[in-house]
N, C-alpha and C positions, 0 to 999 in steps of 0.2 A: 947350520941346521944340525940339530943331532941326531945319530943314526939310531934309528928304532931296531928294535926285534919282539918277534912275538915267543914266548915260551910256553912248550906242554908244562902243565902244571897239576904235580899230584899233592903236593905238600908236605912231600918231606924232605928227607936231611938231602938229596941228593940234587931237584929241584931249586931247595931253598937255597942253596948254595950256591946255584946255578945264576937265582937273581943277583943274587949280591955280587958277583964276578962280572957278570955282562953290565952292571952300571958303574961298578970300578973303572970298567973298559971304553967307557963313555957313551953306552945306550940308555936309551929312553926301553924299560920291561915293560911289555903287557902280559899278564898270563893269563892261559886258558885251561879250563880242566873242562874234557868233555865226561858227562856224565853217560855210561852205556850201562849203569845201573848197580855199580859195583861201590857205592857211595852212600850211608845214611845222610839226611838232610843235616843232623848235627855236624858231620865230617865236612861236608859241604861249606859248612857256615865256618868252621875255620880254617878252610883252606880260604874263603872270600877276606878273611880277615886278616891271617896270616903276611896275603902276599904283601896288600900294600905298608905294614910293618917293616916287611926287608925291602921296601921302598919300590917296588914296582909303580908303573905312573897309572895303568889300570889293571884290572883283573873281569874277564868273562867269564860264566860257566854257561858251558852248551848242554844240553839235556838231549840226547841221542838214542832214550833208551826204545821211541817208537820205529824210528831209522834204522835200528837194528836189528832188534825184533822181526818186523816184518819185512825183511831180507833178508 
């Protein structure tokens, strides 16, 4: 079985780098971007796009922005 991990995922050079090294290293990537509102929908749509490019096996975005707000 291969070892999975999950990654915070913002979409850039730092992240994206990050997938490409942990499935070198023989993981299965999922990545997450949670959105707390700092995010237009277009950035959104290629950070969804992005990941599974540098081969993540899936990619979620969490939408955060009522969970924080109202806390």
């Amino acid at each position: 079985m291969k070892k999975q991990v999950v990654l915070a995922y913002s979409g850039g050079l730092d992240t994206s780098f990050c997938v490409i090294h942990l499935r070198e290293q023989g993981y299965d990537v999922t990545t997450v971007t949670v959105n707390t509102g700092g995010f237009s929908p277009e950035e959104l749509r290629r950070i969804e796009g992005l990941s599974p490019k540098l081969g993540a096996k899936a990619h979620r975005t969490l939408d955060a922005r009522s969970e924080l707000f109202q806390d």
